[in-house]
Every structure is written in structure tokens, then in C-alpha cells.
RODO-2510 file (C-alpha; in nm, 4 decimals, decimal comma):
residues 307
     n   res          X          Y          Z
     1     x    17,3778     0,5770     4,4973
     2     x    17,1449     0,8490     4,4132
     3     x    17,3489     0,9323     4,0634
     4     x    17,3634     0,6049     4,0001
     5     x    16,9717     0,5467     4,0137
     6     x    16,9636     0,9024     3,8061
     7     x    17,2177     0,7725     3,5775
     8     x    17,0426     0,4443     3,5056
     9     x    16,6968     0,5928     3,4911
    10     x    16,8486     0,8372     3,2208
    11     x    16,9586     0,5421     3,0529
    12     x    16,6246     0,3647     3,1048
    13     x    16,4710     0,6450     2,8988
    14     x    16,6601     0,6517     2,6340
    15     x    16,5782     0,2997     2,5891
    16     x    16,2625     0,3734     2,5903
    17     x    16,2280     0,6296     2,3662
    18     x    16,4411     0,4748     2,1186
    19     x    16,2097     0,1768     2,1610
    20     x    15,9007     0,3819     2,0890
    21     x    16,0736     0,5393     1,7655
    22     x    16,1771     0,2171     1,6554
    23     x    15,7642     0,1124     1,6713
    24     x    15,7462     0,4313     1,5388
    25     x    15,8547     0,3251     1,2119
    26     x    15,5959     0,0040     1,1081
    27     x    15,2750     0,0176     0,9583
    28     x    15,1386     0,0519     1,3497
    29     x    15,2625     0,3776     1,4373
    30     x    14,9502     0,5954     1,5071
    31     x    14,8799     0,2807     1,7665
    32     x    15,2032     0,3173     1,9408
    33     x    15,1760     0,6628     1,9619
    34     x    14,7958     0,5831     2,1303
    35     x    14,9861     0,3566     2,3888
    36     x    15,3089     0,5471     2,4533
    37     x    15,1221     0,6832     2,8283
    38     x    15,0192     0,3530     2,8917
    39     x    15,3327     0,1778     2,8210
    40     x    15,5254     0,4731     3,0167
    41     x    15,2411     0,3132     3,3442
    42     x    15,4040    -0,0226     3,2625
    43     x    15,7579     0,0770     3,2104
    44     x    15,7572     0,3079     3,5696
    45     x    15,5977     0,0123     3,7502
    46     x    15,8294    -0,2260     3,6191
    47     x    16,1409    -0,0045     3,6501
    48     x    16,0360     0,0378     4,0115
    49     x    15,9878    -0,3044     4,1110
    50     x    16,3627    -0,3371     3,9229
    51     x    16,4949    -0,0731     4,1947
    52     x    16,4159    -0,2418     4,4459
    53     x    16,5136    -0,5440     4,3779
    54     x    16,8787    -0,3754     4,2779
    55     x    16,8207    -0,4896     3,8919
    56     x    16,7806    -0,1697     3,7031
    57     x    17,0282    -0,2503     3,4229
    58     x    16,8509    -0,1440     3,1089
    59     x    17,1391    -0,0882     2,9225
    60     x    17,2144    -0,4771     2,8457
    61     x    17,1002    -0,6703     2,5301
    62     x    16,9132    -0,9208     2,7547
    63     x    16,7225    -0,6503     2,9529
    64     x    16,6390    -0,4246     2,6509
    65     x    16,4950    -0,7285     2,4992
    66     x    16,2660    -0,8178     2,7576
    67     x    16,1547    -0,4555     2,7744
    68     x    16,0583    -0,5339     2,3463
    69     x    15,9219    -0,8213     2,4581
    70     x    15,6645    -0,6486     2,7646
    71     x    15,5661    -0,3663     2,4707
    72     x    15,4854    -0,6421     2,2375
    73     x    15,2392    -0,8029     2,5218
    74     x    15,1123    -0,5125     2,6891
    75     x    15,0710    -0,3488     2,3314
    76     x    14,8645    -0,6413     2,2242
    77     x    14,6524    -0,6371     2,5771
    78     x    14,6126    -0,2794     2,5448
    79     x    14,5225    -0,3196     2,1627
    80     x    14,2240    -0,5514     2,2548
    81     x    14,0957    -0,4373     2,6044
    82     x    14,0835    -0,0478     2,4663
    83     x    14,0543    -0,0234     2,1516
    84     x    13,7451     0,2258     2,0423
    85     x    13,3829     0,0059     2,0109
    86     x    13,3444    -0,0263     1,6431
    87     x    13,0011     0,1525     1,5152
    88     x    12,7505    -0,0787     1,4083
    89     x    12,5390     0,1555     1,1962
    90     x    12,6502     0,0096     0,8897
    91     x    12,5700    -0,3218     1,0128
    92     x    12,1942    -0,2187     1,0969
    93     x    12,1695    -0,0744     0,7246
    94     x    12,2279    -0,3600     0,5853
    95     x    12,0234    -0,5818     0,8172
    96     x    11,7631    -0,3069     0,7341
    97     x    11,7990    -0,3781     0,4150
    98     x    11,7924    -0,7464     0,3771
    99     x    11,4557    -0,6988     0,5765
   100     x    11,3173    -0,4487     0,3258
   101     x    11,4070    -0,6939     0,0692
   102     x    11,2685    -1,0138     0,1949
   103     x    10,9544    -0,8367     0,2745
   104     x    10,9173    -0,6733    -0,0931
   105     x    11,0126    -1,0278    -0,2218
   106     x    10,7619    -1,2007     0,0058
   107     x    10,4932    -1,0047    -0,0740
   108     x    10,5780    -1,0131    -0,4257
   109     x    10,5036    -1,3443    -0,3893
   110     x    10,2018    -1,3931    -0,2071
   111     x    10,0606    -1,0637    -0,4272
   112     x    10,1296    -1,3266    -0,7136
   113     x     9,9692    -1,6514    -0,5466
   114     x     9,6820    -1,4172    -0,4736
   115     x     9,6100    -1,2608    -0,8173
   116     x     9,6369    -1,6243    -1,0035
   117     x     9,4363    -1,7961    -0,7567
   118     x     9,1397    -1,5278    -0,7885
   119     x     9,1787    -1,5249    -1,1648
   120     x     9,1817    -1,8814    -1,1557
   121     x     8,8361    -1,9115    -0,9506
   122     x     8,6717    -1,6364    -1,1542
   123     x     8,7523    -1,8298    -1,4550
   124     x     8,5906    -2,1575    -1,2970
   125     x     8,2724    -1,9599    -1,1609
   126     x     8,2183    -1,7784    -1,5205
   127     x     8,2597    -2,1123    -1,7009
   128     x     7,9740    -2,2796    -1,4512
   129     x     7,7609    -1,9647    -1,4945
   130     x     7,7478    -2,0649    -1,8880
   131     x     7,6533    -2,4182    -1,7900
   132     x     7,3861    -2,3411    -1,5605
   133     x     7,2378    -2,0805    -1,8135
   134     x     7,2124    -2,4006    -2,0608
   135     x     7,0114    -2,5780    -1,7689
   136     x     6,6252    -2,4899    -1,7733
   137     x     6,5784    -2,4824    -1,4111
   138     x     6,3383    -2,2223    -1,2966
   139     x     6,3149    -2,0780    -1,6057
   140     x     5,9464    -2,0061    -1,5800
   141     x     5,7835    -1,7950    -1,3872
   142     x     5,4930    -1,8623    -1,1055
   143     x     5,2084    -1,6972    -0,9311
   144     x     5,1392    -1,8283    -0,5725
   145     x     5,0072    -1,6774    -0,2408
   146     x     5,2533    -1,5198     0,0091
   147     x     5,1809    -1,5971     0,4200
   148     x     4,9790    -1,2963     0,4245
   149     x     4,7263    -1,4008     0,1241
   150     x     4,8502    -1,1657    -0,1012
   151     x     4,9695    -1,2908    -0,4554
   152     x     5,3021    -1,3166    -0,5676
   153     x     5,4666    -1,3915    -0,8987
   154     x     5,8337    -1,4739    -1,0096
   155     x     5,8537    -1,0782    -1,1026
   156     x     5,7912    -0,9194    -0,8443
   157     x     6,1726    -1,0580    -0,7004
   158     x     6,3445    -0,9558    -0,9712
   159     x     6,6130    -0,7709    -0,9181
   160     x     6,6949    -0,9379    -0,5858
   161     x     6,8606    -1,1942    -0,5096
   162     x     6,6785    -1,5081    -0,3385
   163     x     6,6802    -1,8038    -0,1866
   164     x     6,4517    -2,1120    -0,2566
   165     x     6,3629    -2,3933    -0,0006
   166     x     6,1042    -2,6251    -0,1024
   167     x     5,9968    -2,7974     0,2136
   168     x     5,6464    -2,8310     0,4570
   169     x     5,5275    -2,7081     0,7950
   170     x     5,4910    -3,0837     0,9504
   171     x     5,8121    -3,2141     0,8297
   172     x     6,0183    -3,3403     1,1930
   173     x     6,3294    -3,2510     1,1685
   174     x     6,5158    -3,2228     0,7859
   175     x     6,2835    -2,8812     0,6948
   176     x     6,3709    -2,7316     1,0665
   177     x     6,7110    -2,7575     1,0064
   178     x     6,7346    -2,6422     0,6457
   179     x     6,5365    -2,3577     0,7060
   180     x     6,7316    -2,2475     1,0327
   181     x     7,0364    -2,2776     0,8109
   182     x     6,9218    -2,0697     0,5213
   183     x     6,8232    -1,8110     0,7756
   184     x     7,2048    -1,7973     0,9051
   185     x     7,2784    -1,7560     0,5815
   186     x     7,0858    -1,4484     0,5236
   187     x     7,1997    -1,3086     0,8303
   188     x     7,5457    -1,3541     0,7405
   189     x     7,5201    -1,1588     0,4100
   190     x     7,3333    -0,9191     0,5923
   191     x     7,6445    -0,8926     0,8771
   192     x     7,8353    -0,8573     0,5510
   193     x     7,6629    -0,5205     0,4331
   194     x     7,5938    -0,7427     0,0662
   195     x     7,3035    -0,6599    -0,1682
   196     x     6,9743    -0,7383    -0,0384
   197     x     6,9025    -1,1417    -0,0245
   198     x     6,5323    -1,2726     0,0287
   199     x     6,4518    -1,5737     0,1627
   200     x     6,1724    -1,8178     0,0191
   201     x     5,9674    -2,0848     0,1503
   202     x     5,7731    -2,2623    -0,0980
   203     x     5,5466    -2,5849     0,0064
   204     x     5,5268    -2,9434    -0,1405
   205     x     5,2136    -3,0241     0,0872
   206     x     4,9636    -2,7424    -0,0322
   207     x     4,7282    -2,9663     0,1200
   208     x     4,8126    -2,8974     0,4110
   209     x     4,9860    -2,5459     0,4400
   210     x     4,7525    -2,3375     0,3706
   211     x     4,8054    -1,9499     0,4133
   212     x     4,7287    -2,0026     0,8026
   213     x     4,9903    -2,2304     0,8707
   214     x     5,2296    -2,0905     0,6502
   215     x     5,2581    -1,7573     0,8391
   216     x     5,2197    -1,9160     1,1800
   217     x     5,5577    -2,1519     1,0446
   218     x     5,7908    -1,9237     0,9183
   219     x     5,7951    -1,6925     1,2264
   220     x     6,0527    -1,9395     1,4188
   221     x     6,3022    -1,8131     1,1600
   222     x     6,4428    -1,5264     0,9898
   223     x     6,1977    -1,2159     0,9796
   224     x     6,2430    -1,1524     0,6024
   225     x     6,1146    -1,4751     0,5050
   226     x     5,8539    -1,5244     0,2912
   227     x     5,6354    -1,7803     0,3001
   228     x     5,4477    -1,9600    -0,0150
   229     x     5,1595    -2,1405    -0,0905
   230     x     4,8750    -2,2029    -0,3731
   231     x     4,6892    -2,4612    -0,5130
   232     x     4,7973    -2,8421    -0,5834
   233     x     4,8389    -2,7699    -0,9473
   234     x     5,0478    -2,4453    -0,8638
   235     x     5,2567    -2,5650    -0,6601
   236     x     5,3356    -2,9008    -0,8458
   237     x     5,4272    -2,6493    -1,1580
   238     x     5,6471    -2,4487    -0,9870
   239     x     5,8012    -2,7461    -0,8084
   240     x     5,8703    -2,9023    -1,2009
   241     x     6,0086    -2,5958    -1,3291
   242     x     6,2928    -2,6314    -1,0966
   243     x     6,2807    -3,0116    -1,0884
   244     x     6,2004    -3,0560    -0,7320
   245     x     6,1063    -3,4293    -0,6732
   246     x     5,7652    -3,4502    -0,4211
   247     x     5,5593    -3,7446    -0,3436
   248     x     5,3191    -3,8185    -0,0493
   249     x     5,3810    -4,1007     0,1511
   250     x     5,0940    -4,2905     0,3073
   251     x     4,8963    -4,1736     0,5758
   252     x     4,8545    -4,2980     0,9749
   253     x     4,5768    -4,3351     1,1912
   254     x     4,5435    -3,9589     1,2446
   255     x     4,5636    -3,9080     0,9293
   256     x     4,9549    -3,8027     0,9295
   257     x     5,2130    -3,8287     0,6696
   258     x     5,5432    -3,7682     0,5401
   259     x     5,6407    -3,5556     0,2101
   260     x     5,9119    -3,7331     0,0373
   261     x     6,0900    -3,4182    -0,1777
   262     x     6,4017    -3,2620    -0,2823
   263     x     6,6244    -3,1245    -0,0371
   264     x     6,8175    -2,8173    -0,1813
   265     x     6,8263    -2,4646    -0,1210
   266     x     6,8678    -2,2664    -0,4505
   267     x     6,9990    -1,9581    -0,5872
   268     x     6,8652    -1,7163    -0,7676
   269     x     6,9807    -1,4251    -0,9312
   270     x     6,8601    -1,0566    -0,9446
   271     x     6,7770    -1,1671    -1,3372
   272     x     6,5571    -1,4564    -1,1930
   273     x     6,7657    -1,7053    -1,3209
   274     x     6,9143    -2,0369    -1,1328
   275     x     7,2103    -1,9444    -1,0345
   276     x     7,3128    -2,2435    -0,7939
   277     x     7,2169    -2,5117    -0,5307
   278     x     7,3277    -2,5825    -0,2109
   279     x     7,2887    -2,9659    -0,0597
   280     x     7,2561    -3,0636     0,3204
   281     x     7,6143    -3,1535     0,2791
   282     x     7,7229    -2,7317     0,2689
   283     x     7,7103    -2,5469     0,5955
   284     x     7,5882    -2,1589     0,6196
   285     x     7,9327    -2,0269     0,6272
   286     x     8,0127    -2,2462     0,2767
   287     x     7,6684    -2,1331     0,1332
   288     x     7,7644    -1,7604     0,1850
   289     x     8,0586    -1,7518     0,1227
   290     x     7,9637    -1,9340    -0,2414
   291     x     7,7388    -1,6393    -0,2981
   292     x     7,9271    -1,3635    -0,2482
   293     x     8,1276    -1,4905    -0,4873
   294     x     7,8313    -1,5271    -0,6886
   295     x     7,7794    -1,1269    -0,6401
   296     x     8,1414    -1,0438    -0,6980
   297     x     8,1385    -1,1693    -1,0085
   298     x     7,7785    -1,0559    -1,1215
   299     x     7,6910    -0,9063    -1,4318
   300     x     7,3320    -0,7871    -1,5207
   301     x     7,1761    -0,9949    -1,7901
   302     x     6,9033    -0,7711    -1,8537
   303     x     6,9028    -0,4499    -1,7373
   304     x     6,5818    -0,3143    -1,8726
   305     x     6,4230    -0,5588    -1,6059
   306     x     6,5774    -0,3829    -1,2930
   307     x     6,7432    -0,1375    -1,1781
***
């Protein structure tokens, strides 16, 4: 019994190694040399379980073909469960890549969007710059009294920029709340570290607002205001030369009444020229941001006037 199991395992072998030389031979070789240990596992375990069950006859077609057929599957099992990771390196240079290049392409785009649309508003701002030059809006200059009785004139803001409200001390409600918002406005250019921007407060009742009243008035808003006043025929001037409408309306028992008038905030620029307006309809935020644009695109009309 003992040379027959030696006989039949020699025979087994052969088998197998003329197996493995005949896989040997395809375009798979280097694999089947990478699974010959493992197959050898498979082979001993199934030659075994062939021993004992008294069926280790290898040398017949039918057995040597079901041997071909158990390297085919356990080749093919082996061939997926162990074969070496792949390396994904090249797979995160190219992601890398496509990345890079939808980023450069993206901002490409948005650089493009960017430059056109700021070209596009400096054109627009320029061409409404030439059309308020044509306007004769505050084109002459004026000589009032400030809130501290001290006079002022249209030249002595020049080369600032400044902001215009035309309102009175008694009005209920309208002045308060333009005035409050021209303030936030100044206080947002200042946040902004922009040029220098002073605020005006010029009256349509100089009956009424006298120098008094007009420094007692502006201190409920921003601390740089300044606070004009003069005479009827002064005032009424300065009011035509930037086409502010005022009329008095009639008066109460106590003597009370209202100031009908324009209600815009203008712009001025450090050339003393109108530069813009601003109706109830534009918040603070709008307002500044309109004149920084204003700035940006600033160029000195007459620089012998200012520095």
C-alpha cells in the first residue's frame, strides 16, 4: 500500500508539473509562476481528501482534466482576491489636474465678467459726469453764516468733497430722517478710510433758523456737520443756484408753519461742482456706495484750486 500511495503521488507530480509548464507557455506565465505555491496548497489538500477516499488516480484523462479544470478556477480566484492593489497616483494627477484647470478656466472667466462690467460702469459714470457738467446747478458760489456765526463761502470747501441738504430745524419728520441718513453716510465713508467728506446743512426758513437754532439742531447728528444760515435774500440765491424749490405754507394759531422745499441731498465735488443727487428713494448704503464710485473715478478739474 505504501508504494502504491508513493507511486501515485509520484505520478500526481508529474501531472502537476507538466500542468504548470503547459501554463507555462501562454501569454500568462509570470502569473502562473506567482500561483504555482498556492496551487501546490490546493493540489495537496485535494490529493489528500482523494487518499482517503481511495481515489488518487491522477494518471487518467478524466482526472487530469478536472485537475485543469481546479487550476483554471482557483487561478482565476487567486487572480482576483490577491492580485497587488493597483497605485492610484496617476489617477490623483489627473484629478489634480482637471481641478487646476477648471479653476484657471473659472477664474478666467469671472476675471473677464469682472473687467467688462467695471469698464462698462466707468464708461456710464464718465458719460453722466459730461452731462452734469452741461447742467448749471450750483455753479455759483455763496457766502452764508456757519452755526458758530462765522462766514463761509463756496471756497472755502473746495477741495473737499460735500454733501448738501437743504432742509429746516422745525420740519417733523422728512428733515430728521434725511439728515440722520446723510450722517450714516458720512460715517460709512469714514469706516471706509475715503477722502475727507463734509456734511452741509443749509436752511429754507432763514426766518426762523437763525445762528442759535442752527447750532443747537445739528448736534443730534453727525459731529462734522456744518450748519448754514444767512439772510432771506442769501439763502433764496443759493437755494436758486442749485434749483431747490421753497415756499412757506400758511401759518397756525401759534404762529407755526410748514416749508414746502426740495428734498435731495447733493454731491459735490472737491472742484465745487454738482456732481450728483440722491432722492428719499436711495438708502445710505446706495448713496455711498454711488460716491465712492464717484471718487474712484475722479479726476481734478482744476488743480491750481487745490491741492
Amino acid at each position: 500500500m505504501l508504494g502504491v500511495r508513493s507511486l501515485a503521488s509520484f505520478t500526481s507530480s508529474w501531472s502537476m508539473l507538466r500542468i504548470t509548464l503547459q501554463a507555462s507557455h501562454n501569454k500568462y506565465n509570470y502569473d502562473s509562476l506567482y500561483y504555482i505555491p498556492r496551487l501546490y496548497s490546493c493540489y495537496t489538500i485535494h490529493t489528500n481528501k482523494c487518499q482517503i477516499s481511495k481515489q488518487a488516480h491522477f494518471h487518467s484523462p478524466c482526472k487530469r482534466a478536472f485537475l485543469l479544470q481546479s487550476f483554471g478556477h482557483h487561478r482565476a480566484m487567486f487572480s482576483k482576491d490577491n492580485q497587488p492593489p493597483k497605485s492610484s497616483f496617476s489617477a490623483k494627477i489627473k484629478l489634480q489636474t482637471r481641478l487646476a484647470m477648471t479653476m484657471l478656466v473659472g477664474g478666467v472667466i469671472i476675471g473677464t465678467w469682472w473687467y467688462v462690467h467695471e469698464e462698462k460702469q466707468q464708461k456710464l459714470q464718465m458719460k453722466r459726469i459730461e452731462q452734469l457738467k452741461k447742467v448749471a446747478i450750483g455753479q455759483g458760489d455763496f457766502c452764508l453764516l456757519d452755526h458758530t456765526g462765522q462766514q463761509r463761502t463756496k471756497k472755502d470747501f473746495l477741495g473737499q468733497w460735500v454733501l448738501i441738504y437743504f432742509g429746516f430745524t422745525h420740519c417733523p419728520d422728512i428733515c430728521p430722517e434725511e439728515m440722520e441718513k446723510m450722517s450714516s453716510v458720512v460715517k460709512l465713508l469714514d469706516e471706509s478710510n475715503l477722502p475727507f467728506v463734509q456734511p452741509l446743512f443749509i436752511t429754507v426758513d432763514p426766518e426762523r433758523d437763525d445762528v442759535a437754532s442752527m447750532a443747537k439742531y445739528i448736534t443730534d447728528f453727525h459731529p462734522r456737520l456744518i450748519g448754514l444760515t444767512g439772510t432771506p435774500e442769501k439763502v433764496k440765491e443759493v437755494g436758486q443756484s442749485y434749483r431747490v424749490y421753497m415756499s412757506a405754507g400758511p401759518k397756525d394759531e401759534d404762529g407755526d408753519y410748514i416749508v414746502d422745499h426740495t428734498i435731495l441731498i447733493y454731491l459735490l465735488s472737491p472742484d465745487g461742482l454738482f456732481l450728483d443727487y440722491y432722492n428719499r428713494m436711495k438708502n445710505a448704503k446706495q448713496i455711498a456706495e454711488s460716491i465712492q464710485q464717484h471718487m474712484k473715478n475722479y479726476k481734478k478739474l482744476f488743480p491750481s484750486q487745490h491741492s
